[in-house]
N, C-alpha and C positions, 0 to 999 in steps of 0.2 A: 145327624146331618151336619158336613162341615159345614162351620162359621165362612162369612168371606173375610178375604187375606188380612187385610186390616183386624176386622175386628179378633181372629184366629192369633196375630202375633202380641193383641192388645190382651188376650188373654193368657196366651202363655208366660206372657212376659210380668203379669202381674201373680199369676201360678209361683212364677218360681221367686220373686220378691219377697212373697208371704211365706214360704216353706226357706226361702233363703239360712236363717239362723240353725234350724235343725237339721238342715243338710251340712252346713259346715262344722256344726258341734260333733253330727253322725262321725262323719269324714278325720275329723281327729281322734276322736277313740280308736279307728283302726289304725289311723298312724302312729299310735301310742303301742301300736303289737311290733316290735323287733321280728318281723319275718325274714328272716336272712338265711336264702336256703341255701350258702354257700360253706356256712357254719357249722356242725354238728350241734354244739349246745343250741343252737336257737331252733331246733326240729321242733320243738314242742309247741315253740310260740307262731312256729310256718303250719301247724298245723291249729291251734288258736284260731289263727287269723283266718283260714277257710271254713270253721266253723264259725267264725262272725260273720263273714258275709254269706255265706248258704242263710244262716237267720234274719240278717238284715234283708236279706232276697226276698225273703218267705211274709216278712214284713209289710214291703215294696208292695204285694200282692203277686209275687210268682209260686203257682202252684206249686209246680217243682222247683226244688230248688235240692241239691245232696253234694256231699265231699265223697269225690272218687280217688282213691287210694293209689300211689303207683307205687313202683319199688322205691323211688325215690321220697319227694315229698305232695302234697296230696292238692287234687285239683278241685274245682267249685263246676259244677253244672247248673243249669237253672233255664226255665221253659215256660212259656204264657202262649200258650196258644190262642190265633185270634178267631172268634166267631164264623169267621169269614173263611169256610173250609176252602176255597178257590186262590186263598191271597198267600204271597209268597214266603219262603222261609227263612229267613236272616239269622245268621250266627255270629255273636260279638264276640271278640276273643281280645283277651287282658292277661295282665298277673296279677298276684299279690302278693309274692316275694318280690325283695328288696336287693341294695346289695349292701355288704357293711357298713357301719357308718360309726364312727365314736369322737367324744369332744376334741379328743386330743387330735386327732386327722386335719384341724383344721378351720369345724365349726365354730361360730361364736353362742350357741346354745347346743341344750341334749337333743341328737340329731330326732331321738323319739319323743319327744314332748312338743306339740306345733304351736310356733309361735309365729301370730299374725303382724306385721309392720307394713301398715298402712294397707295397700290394696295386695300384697305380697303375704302367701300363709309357707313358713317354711318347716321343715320336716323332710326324715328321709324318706321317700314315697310318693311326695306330695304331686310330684309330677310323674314318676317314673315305679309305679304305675298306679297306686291305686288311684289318684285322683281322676284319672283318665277315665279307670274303671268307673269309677262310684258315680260320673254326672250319669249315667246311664238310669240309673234307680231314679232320681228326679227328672230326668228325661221324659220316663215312661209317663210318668204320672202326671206331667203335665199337659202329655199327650194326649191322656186318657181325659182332664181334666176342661181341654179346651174346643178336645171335638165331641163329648159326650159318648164317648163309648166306655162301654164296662171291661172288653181285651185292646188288647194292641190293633191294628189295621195290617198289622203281618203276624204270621207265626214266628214268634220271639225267641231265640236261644242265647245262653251263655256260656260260653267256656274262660274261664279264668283259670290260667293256669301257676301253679307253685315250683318251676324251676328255672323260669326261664331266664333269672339271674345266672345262674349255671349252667347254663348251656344247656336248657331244653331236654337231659339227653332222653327222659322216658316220653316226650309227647308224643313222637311219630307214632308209637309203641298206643298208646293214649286212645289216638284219633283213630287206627286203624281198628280196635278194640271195640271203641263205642261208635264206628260208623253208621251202624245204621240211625240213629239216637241222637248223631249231630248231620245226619244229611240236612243240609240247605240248600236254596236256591244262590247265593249269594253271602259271603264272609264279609265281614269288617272288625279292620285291626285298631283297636284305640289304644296304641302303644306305640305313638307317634309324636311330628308336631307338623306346627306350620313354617312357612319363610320366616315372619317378623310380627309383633302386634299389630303393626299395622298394614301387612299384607298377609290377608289371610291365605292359603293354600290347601291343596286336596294330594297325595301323596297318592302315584297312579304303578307304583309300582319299585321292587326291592331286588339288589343284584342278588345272586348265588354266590356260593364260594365251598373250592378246593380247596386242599392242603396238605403236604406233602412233606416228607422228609427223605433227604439225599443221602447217602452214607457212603464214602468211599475208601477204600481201601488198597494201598499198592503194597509195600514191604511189609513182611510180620512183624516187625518194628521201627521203630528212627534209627534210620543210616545216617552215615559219616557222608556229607555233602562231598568229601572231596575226593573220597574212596569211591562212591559211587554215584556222584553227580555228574548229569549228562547221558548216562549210562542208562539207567532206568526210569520207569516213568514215577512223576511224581503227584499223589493223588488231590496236594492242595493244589497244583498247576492246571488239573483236571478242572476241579472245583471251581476256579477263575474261566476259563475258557468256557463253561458251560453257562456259566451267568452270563459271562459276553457275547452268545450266541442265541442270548433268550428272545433279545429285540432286535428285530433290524433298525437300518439308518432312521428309518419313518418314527418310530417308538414302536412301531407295530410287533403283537407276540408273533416268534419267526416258529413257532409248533407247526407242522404240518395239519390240519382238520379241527385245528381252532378252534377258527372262527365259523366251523359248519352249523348251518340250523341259524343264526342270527337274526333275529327279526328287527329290519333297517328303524332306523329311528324315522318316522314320517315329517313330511315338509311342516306341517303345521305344529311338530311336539316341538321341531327346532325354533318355529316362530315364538311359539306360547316360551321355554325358559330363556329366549333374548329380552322378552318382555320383562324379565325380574330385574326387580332392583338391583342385582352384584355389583359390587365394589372389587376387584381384584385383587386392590393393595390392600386392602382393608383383610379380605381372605387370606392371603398367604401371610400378614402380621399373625393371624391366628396359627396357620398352619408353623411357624414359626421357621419361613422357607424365603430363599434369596429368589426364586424364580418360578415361576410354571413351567410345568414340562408334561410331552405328552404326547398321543398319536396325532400324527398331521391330518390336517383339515378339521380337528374337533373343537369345540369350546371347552374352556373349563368344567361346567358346565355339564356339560356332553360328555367328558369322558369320565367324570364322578357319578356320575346318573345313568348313563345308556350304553356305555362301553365297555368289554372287559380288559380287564389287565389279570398280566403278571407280575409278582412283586418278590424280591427277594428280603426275607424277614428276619434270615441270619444266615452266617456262614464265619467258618471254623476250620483250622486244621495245625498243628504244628504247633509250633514254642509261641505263648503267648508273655512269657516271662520279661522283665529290663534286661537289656545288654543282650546281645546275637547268641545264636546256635544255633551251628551252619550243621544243620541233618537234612537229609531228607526226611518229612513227617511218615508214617505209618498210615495215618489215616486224616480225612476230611470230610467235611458234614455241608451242607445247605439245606433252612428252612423256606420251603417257596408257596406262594400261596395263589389262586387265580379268583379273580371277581368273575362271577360270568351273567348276563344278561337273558331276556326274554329271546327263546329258541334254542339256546345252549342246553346239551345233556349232561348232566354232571358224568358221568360213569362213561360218554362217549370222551369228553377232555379226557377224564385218567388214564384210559385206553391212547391216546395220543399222544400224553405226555408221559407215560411209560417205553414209549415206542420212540420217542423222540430223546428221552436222556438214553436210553441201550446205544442208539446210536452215536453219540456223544463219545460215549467210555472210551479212551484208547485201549491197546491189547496189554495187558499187565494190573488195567487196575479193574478190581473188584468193585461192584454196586450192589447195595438194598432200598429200592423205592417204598415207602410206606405212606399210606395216605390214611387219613384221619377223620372220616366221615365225607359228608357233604352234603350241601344246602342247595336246595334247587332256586331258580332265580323266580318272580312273579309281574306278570305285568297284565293291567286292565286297558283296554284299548277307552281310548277318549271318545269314542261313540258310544258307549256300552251302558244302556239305562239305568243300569244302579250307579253309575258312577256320577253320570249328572244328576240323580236323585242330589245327592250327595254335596253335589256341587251349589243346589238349588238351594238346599234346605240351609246350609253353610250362609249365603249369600241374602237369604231374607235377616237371618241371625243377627249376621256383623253391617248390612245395608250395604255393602261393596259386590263389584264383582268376583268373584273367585278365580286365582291362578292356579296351574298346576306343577308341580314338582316332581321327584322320580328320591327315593333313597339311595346312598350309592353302601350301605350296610347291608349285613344279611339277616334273616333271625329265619325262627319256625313258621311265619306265616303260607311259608309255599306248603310246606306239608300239608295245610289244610286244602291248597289247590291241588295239589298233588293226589291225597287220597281220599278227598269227597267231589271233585272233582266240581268246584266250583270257582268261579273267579272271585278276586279278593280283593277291595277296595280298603284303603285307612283313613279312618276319621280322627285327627289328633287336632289337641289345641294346646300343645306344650311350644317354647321357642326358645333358641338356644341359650338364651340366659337363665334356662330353669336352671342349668348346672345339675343335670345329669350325672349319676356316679359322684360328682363331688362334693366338698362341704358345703354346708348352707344349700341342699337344694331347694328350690322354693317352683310355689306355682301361681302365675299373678290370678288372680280371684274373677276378675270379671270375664278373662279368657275360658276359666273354667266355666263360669254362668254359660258364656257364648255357647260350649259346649254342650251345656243340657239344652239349651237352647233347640241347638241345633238338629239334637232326637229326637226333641218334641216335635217338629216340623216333618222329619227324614220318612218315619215310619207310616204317614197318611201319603208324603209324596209319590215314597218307592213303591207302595202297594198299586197307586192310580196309574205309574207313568211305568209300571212291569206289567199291569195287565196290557197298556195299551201298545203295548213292544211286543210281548207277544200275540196279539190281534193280527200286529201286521206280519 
């Protein structure tokens, strides 16, 4: 029987006080494993490290717990079914690859050794991702701990995956393999964060992205500009003309079929990110930018979070050398790349934007379009009961209200929308001074707690307030 609210947070909260030291003694032993699966010599220790946490799983009390193997490097599964054969099925997805990290990059200690300074534990991992993963395991068990049940109040999964430092590439491969085994009712990504310490946030969704490369070609080699300039066409001049025709006056992509499928950004998502704290000047010092620029009528804001763009990410053609050489080039390249949002097909864009550079080419010069994969966008509607689960349990944790945010990055989270075909909400409690990728990452310690915190709470709320959504 659950405790009431009071006494329910007076017990988790004292749950995780007393397990506190051997949660964080646990949590540095596996940040002490160099998983860097971007490295060949560190396979052995990417693969270590999923064998520590399948064991520490197993530990936790998940029945299941196994390392699934891919071509690449190897992923962690794990399952607690709850008593409760009616109540719903939740899939947590994390990594435990890392990305490089060495003294000399910049650290002031060994980026795999965690050292704690003051309320701050640093190490590379520490936020991005295992720490994110691992409040999950304390989580559980305070959950277990404060409402007296012996499983979880949902049917439990984990997917922790080992490449997502490198671009993901076998997950789709992954999910679609062991779908029946990760079907869920609902995903959550802890491979996130919030706005700021002291505004916490619920992350309701992550763009897609294109990618492309232009290749053009006009003369079988560098002509003599003055022999035959004017004369024929010239494939850097293409190359200029085609970026300049990428946006109209508005900023708006001028693609023909775009922007089809779009699902508008609603009145009240525009209200809830006005509500954030943004500083502007404060933003673009980071972005290390003279101005904001953008499509008209959107906010900052708005167009990093709910809008797509086209970006050009290089371009090339001709003598790059000091001092002139007047040729015409032989050839020129652009790399281009599109975010694209909730409603957007990736495979309908490339279809559009292949149809739209053909049209471009003048007569003389030659193209090869190549695209480079693609990432489907994700988004959870703000009505949607796992998401205010989410919102709720978040919000008893920190004692605030909860805001919401939108990612304007991509990763593998859609694929899990994509081929289990569930909607995917993200629970993070990392904030941008973890320092992410860079030296000294760190993860502040009580934000972490907040984290387990917040499982413990999530998994009795989402079970009560999914059955009572599907009732009605």
């Amino acid at each position: 029987m659950s405790l009431p609210v009071d006494s329910a947070v007076s017990a988790v909260r004292a749950y995780i006080e007393t397990h506190r030291p051997a949660f964080l003694d646990d949590l540095a032993d596996w940040l002490r494993i160099p998983s860097v699966s971007a490295q060949p010599e560190h396979a052995p220790d990417v693969r270590r490290s999923a064998d520590w946490l399948a064991a520490k799983l197993k530990e936790t009390g998940f029945p299941t717990a196994e390392v699934w193997q891919t071509p690449g490097a190897p992923a962690v599964f794990a399952e607690w079914l709850s008593d409760d054969a009616d109540a719903p099925t939740v899939l947590v997805y994390g990594h435990h690859d890392v990305q490089p990290a060495a003294r000399e990059d910049g650290w002031d200690t060994d980026p795999f050794e965690p050292v704690t300074v003051g309320n701050r534990l640093h190490a590379r991992g520490a936020a991005d991702d295992k720490g994110q993963v691992f409040f999950h395991t304390l989580g559980v068990r305070a959950h277990l701990a404060a409402t007296g049940r012996s499983t979880p109040a949902v049917h439990l999964k984990l997917l922790i995956e080992g490449e997502e430092e490198s671009g993901s590439p076998h997950f789709r491969a992954l999910v679609e393999e062991h779908a029946d085994r990760l079907a869920a009712d609902v995903a959550i990504v802890s491979d996130t964060g919030m706005w700021s310490e002291t505004t916490p946030t619920v992350c309701t969704g992550m763009r897609g992205l294109v990618e492309c490369e232009v290749e053009l070609r006009g003369p079988d080699q560098d002509i003599h500009s003055g022999s035959f300039g004017g004369a024929v066409p010239n494939p850097a001049t293409a190359a200029a003309r085609l970026v300049a025709a990428l946006h109209d006056d508005h900023a708006r992509v001028a693609i023909p079929g775009f922007y089809d499928g779009i699902t508008p950004l609603t009145d009240r998502e525009r209200e809830l990110f006005a509500e954030l704290p943004f500083d502007e000047d404060a933003w673009l010092r980071t972005a290390r930018s003279q101005a904001a620029h953008g499509e008209d009528g959107y906010s900052t804001l708005e167009r990093i979070w709910a809008r797509p763009t086209a970006e050009v990410n290089g371009i090339g053609g001709g003598y790059q050398g000091p001092g002139g050489k007047t040729i015409i080039p032989s050839s020129a390249f652009l790399k281009l790349s599109f975010r694209l949002v909730a409603g957007q097909d990736p495979q309908h864009v490339e279809a559009a934007v292949r149809d739209w550079v053909a049209a471009q080419i003048p007569t003389g010069i030659r193209h090869t379009l190549t695209f480079t994969g693609a990432t489907r966008p994700c988004l959870t509607p703000l009505e949607h009961p796992a998401l205010q689960s989410v919102a709720r349990a978040m919000g008893r944790a920190f004692e605030q209200p909860i805001r919401f945010t939108r990612e304007g990055g991509s990763g593998p989270a859609a694929d899990l929308q994509d081929v289990l075909d569930a909607p995917v909400l993200f629970l993070g409690i990392s904030v941008p001074s973890d320092g992410w990728h860079a030296p000294n990452e760190k993860v502040e310690l009580d934000l972490l707690l907040k984290g387990v915190e917040t499982t413990a709470y999530l998994w009795g709320d989402l079970a009560a307030n999914w059955r009572e959504a599907e009732a009605d």
